[in-house]
SEKELO-768886 format. One record per residue: residue number from 1; residue in one letter; x, y, z of N, C-alpha, C in turn. Coordinates in pm, 1 decimal, always signed. Layout:
N
{resi=NUM | resn=a | npx=X | npy=Y | npz=Z | capx=X | capy=Y | capz=Z | cpx=X | cpy=Y | cpz=Z}
...
//
This chain:
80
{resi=1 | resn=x | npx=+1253.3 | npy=+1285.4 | npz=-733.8 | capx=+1185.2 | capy=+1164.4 | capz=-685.8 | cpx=+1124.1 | cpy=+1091.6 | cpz=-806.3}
{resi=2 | resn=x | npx=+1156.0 | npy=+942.8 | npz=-849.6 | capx=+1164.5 | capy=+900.1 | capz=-957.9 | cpx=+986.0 | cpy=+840.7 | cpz=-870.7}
{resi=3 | resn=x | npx=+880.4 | npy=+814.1 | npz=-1011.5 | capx=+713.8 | capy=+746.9 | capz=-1025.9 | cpx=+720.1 | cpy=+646.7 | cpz=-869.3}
{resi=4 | resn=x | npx=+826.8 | npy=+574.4 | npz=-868.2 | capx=+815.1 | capy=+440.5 | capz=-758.4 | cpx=+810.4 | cpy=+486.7 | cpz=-609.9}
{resi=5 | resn=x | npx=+895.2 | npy=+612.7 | npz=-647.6 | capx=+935.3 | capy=+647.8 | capz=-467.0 | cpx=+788.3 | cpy=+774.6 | cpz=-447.2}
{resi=6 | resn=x | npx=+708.5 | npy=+808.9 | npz=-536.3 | capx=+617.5 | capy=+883.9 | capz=-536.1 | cpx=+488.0 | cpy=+791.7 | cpz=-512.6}
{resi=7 | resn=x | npx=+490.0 | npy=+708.4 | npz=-590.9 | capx=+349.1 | capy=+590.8 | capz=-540.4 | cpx=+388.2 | cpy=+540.8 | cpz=-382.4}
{resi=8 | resn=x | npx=+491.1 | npy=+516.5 | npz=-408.5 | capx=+541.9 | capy=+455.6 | capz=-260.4 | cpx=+476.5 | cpy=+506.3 | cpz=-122.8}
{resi=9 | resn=x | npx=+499.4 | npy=+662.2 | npz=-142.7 | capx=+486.7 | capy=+792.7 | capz=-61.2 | cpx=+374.5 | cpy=+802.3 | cpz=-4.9}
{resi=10 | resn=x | npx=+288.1 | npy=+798.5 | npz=-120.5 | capx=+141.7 | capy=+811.8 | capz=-114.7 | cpx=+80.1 | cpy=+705.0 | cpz=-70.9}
{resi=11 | resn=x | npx=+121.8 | npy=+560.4 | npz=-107.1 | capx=+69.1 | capy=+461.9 | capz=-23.5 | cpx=+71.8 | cpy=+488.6 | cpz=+126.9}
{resi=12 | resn=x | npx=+242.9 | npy=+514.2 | npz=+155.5 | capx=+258.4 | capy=+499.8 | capz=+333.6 | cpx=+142.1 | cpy=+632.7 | cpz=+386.8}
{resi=13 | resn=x | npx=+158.5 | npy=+758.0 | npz=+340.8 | capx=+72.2 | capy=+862.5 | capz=+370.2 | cpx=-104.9 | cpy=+777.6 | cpz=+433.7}
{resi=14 | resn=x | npx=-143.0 | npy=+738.7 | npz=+288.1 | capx=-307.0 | capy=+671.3 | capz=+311.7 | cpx=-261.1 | cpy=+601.6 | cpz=+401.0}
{resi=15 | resn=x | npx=-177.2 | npy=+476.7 | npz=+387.6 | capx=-179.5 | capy=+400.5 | capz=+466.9 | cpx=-157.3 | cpy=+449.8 | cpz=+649.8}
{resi=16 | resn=x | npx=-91.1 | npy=+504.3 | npz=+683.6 | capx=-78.1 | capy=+554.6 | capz=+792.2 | cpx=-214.4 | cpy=+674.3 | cpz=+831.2}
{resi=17 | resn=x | npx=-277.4 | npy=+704.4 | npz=+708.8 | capx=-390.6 | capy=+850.2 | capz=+784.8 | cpx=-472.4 | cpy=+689.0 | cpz=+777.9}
{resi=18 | resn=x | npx=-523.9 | npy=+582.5 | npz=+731.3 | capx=-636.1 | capy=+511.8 | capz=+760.2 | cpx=-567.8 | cpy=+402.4 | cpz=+859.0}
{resi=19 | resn=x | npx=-497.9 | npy=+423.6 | npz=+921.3 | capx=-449.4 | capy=+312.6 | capz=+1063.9 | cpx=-469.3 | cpy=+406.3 | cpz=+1134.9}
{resi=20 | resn=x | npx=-450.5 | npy=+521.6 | npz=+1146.8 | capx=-413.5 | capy=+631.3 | capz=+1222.9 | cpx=-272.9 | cpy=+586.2 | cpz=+1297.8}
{resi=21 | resn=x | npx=-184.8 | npy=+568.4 | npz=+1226.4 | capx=-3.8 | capy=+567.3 | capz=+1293.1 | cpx=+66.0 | cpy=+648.1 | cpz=+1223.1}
{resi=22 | resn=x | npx=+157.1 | npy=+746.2 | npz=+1267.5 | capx=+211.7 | capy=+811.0 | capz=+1236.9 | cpx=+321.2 | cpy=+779.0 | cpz=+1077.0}
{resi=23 | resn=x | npx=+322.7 | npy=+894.6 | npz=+1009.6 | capx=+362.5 | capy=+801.6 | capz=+890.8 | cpx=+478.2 | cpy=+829.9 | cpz=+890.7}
{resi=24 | resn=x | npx=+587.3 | npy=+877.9 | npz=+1003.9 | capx=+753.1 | capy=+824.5 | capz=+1039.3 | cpx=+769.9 | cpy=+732.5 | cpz=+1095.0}
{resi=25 | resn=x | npx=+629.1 | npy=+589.5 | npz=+1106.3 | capx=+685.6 | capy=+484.2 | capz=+1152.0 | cpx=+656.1 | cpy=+396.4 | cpz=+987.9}
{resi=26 | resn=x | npx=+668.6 | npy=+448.6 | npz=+920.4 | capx=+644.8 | capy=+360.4 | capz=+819.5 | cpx=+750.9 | cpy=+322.0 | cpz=+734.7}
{resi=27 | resn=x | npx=+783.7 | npy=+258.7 | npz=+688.4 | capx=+893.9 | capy=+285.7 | capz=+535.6 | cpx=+880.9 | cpy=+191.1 | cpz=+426.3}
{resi=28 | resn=x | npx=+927.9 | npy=+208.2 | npz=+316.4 | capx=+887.9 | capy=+134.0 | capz=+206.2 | cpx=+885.9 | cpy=-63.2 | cpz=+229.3}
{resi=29 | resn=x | npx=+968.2 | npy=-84.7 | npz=+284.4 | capx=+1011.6 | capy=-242.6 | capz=+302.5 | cpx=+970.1 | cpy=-292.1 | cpz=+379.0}
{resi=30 | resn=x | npx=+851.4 | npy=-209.0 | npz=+485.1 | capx=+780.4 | capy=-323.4 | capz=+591.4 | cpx=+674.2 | cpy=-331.8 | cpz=+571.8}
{resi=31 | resn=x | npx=+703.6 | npy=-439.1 | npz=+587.2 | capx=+572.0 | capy=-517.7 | capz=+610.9 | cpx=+448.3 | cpy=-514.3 | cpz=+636.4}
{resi=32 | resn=x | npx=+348.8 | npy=-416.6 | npz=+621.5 | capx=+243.2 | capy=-370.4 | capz=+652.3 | cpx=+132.4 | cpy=-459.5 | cpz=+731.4}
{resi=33 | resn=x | npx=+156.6 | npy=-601.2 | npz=+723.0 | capx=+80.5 | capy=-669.5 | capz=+828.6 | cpx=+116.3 | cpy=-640.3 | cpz=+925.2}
{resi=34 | resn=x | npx=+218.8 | npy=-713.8 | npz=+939.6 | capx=+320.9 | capy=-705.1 | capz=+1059.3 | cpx=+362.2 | cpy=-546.8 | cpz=+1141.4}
{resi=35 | resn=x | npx=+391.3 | npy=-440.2 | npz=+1060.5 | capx=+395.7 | capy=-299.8 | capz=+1089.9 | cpx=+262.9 | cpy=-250.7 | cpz=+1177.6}
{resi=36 | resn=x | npx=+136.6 | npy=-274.1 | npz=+1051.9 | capx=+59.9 | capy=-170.0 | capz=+1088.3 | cpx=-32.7 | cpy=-315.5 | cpz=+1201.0}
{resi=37 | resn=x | npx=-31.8 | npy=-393.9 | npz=+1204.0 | capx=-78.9 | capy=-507.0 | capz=+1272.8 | cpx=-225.1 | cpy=-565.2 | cpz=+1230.8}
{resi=38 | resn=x | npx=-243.9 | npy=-581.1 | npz=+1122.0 | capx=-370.9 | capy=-593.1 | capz=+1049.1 | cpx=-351.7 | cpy=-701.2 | cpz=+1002.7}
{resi=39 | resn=x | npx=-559.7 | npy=-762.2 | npz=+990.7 | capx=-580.7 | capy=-909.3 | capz=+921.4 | cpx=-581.7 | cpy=-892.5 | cpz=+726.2}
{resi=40 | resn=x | npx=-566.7 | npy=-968.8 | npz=+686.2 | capx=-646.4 | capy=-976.1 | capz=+577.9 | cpx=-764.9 | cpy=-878.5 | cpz=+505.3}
{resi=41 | resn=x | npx=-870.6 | npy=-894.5 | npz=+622.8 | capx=-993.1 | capy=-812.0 | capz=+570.9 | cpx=-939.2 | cpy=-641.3 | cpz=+578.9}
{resi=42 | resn=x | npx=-872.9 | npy=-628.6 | npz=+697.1 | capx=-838.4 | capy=-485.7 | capz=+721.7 | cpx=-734.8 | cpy=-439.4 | cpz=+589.0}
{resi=43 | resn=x | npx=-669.2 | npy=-553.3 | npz=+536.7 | capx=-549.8 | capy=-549.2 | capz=+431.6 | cpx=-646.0 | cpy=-513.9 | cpz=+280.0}
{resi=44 | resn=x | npx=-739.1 | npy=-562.0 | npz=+295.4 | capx=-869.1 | capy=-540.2 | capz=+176.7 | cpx=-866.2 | cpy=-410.0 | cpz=+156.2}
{resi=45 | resn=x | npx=-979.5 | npy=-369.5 | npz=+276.9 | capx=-992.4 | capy=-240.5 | capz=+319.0 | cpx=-887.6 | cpy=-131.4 | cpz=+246.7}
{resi=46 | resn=x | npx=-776.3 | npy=-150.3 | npz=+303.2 | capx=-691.6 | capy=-57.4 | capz=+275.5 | cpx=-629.2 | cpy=-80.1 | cpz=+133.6}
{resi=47 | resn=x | npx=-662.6 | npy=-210.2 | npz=+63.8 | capx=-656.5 | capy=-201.9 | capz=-117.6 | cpx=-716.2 | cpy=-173.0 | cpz=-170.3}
{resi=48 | resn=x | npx=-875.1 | npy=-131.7 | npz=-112.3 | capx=-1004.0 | capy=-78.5 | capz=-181.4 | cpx=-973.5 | cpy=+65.5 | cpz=-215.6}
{resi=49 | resn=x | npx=-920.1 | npy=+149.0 | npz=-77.6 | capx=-864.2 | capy=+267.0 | capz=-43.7 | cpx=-795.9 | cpy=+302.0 | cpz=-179.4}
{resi=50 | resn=x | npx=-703.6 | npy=+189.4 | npz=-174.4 | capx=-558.5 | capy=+244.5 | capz=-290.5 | cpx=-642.5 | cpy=+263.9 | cpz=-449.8}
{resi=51 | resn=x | npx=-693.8 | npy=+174.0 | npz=-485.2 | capx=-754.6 | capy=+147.6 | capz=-575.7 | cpx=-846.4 | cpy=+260.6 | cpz=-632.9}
{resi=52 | resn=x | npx=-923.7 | npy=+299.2 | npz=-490.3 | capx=-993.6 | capy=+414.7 | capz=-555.9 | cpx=-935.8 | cpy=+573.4 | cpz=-557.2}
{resi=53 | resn=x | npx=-803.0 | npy=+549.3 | npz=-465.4 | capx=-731.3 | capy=+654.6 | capz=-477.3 | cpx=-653.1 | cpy=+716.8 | cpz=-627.0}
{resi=54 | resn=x | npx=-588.7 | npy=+570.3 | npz=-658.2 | capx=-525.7 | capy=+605.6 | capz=-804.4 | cpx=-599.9 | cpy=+514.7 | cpz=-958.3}
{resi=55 | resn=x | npx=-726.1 | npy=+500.4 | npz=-916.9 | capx=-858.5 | capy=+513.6 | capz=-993.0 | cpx=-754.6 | cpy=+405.0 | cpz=-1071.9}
{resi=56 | resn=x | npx=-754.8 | npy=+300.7 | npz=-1056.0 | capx=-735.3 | capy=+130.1 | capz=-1104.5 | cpx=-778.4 | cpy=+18.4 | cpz=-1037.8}
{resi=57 | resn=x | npx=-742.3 | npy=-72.9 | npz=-1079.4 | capx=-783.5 | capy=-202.5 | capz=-1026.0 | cpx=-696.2 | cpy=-307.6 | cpz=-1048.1}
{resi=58 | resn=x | npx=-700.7 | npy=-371.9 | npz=-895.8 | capx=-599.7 | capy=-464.0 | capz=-880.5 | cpx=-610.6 | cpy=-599.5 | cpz=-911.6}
{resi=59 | resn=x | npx=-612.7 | npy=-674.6 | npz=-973.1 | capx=-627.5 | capy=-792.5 | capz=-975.3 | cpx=-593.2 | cpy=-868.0 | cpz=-832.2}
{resi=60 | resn=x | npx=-608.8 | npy=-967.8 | npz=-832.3 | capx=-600.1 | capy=-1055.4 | capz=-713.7 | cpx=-472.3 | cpy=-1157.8 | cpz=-710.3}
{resi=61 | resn=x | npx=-472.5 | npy=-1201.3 | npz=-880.6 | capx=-336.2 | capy=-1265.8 | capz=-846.8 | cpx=-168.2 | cpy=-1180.2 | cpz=-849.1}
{resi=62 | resn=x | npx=-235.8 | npy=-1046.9 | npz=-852.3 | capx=-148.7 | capy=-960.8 | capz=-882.6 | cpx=-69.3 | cpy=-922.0 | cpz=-731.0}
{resi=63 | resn=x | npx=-176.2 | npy=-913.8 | npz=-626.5 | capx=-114.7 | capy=-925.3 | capz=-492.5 | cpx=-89.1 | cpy=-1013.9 | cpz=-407.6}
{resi=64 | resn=x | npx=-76.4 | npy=-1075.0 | npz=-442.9 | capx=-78.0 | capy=-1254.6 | capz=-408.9 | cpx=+78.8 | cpy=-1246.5 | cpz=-333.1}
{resi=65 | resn=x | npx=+91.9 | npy=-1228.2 | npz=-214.4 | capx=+214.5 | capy=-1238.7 | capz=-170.2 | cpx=+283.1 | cpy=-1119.5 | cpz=-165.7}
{resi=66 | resn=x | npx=+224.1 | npy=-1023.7 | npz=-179.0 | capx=+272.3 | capy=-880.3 | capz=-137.3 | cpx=+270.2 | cpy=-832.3 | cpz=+10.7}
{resi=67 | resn=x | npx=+352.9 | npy=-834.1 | npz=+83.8 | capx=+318.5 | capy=-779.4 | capz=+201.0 | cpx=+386.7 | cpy=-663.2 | cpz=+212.0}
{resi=68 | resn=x | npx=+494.2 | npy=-598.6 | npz=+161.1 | capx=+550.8 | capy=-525.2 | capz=+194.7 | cpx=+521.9 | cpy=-364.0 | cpz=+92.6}
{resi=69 | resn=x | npx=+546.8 | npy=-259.2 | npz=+136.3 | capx=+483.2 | capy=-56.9 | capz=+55.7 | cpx=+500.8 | cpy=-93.2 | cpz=-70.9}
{resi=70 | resn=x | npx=+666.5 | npy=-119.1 | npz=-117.2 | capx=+736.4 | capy=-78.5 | capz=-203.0 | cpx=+710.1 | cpy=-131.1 | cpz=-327.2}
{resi=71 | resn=x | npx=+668.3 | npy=-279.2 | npz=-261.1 | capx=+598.5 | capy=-364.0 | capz=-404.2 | cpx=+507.8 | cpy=-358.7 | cpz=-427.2}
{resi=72 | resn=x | npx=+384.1 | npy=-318.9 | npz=-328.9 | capx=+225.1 | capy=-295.2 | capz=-349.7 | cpx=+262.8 | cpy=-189.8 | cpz=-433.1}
{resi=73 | resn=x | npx=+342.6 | npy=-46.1 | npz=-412.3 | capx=+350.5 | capy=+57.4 | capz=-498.3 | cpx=+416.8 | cpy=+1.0 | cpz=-678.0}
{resi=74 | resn=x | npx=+493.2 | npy=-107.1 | npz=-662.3 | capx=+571.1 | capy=-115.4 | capz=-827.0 | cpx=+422.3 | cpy=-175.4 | cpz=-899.6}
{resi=75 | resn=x | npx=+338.9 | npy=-275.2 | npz=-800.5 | capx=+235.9 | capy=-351.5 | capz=-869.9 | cpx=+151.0 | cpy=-205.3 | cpz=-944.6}
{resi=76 | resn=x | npx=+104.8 | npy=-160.2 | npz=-830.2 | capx=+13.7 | capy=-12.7 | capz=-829.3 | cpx=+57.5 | cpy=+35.4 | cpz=-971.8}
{resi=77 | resn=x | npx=+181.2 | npy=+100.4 | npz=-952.9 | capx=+241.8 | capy=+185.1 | capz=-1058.1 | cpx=+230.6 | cpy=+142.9 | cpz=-1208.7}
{resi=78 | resn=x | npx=+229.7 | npy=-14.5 | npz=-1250.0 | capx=+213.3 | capy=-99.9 | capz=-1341.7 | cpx=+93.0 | cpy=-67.2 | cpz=-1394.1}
{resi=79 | resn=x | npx=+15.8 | npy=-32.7 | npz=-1343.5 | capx=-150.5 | capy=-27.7 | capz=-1383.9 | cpx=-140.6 | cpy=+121.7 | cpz=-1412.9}
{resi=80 | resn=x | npx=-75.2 | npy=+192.1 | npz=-1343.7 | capx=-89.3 | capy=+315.8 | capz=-1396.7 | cpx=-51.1 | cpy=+394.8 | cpz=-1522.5}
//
């Protein structure tokens, strides 16, 4: 499992234990608004999560149009 599909992993994991949805409904390419059915603020929330999970920080114009695991994880991974 190559760094991308491992950040990836770990996003859907958090992401699914802090929605509480099972994390075989998740997969790298959806859409996490739309998937997990969340606003904005709840979308925060769960970047604060990431952030302090893999101890970085995201810039803002850095997620600017991210909606979907796979790219929140390549942005993520960049910082790492």
């Amino acid at each position: 499992m190559n760094s991308i599909d491992q950040t990836t992993e770990e996003i859907l994991k958090l992401a699914a234990d802090h929605f509480k949805v099972s994390r075989e409904q998740l997969s790298p390419g959806d859409d996490f608004f739309k998937k997990l059915g969340i606003n904005s603020l709840q979308a925060l929330d769960l970047l604060t999560r990431l952030e302090q999970h893999f101890r970085i920080e995201l810039p803002d114009y850095e997620l600017q149009g991210v909606t979907d695991f796979r790219t929140l994880a390549e942005r993520i991974q960049s910082r790492l």
